[in-house]
C-alpha positions as CSV (number, residue, x, y, z in Angstrom):
1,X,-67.5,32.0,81.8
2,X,-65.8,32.7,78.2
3,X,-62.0,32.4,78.4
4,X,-59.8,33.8,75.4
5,X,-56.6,32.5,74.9
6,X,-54.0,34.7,72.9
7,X,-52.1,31.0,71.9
8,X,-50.9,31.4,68.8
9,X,-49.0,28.3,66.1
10,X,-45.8,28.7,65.4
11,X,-45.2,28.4,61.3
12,X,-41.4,28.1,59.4
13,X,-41.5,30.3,56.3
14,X,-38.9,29.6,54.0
15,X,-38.1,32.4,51.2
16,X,-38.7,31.2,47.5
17,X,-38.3,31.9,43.9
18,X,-41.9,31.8,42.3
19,X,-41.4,29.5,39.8
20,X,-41.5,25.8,41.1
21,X,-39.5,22.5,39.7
22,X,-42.0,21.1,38.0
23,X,-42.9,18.8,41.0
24,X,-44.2,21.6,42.9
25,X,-41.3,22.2,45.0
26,X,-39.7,25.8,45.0
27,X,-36.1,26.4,45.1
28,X,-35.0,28.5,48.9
29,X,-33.4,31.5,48.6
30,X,-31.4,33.9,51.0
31,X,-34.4,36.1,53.0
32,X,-33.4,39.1,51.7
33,X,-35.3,39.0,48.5
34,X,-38.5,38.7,50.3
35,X,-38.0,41.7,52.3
36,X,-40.0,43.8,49.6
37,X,-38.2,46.2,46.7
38,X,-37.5,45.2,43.5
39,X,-37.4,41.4,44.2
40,X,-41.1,40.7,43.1
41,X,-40.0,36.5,41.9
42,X,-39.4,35.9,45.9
43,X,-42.0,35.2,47.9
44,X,-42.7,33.8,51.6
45,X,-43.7,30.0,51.7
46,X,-45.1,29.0,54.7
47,X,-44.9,25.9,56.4
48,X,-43.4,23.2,54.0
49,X,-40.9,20.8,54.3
50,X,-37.5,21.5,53.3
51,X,-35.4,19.5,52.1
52,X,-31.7,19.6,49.7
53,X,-32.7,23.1,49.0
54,X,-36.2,22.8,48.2
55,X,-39.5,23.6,50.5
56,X,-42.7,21.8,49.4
57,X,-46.3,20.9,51.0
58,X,-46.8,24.6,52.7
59,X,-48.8,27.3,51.3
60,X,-48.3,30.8,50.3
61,X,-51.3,32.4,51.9
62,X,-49.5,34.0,55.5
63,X,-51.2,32.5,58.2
64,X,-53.9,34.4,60.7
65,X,-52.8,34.2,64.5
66,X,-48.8,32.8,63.4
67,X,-46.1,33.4,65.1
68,X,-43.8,33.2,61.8
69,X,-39.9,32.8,61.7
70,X,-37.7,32.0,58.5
71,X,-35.6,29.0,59.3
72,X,-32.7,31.5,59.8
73,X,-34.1,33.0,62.7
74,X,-35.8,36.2,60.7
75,X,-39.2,37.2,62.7
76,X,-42.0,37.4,59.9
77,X,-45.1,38.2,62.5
78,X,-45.9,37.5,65.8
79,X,-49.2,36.3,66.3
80,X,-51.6,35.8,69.4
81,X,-54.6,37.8,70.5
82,X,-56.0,40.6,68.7
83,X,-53.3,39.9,65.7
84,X,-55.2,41.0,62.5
85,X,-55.1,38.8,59.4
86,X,-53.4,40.0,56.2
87,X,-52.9,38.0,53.3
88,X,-50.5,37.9,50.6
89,X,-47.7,35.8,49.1
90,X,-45.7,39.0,49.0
């Protein structure tokens, strides 16, 4: 018998400016320069550790099967069964 579970992980995304510190941490920004447009020096980093305004150790490749949410509360992608996977920094 093959069960399928629709379980997906849940991932923090943290909106960023593109250029990093020089430690390889990236400065968070508000989320409304990664909601597309004109804003192409944001991006979506996904799943680092925040910390005194800075995010680093996550990735910027958008997870597959996620359910992503800014740490504001913005919904980035639900994940689960039959999500597709779509790459991109943004």
């Amino acid at each position: 018998m093959l069960v399928l579970s629709g379980c997906a992980d849940d991932v923090t995304a943290d909106c960023v400016t593109a250029a990093s510190n020089g430690s390889g941490a990236h400065q968070i920004v508000d989320d409304r320069y990664c909601g597309g447009g004109s804003h192409s020096s944001y991006f979506w980093y996904y799943g680092g550790t925040a910390s005194n305004g800075y995010v680093r150790g996550g990735t910027t490749v958008k997870p597959g099967n996620a359910n992503i949410t800014s740490r504001t509360g913005k919904v980035i992608s639900r994940g689960g069964f039959g999500n597709s996977r779509s790459g991109g920094g943004g």
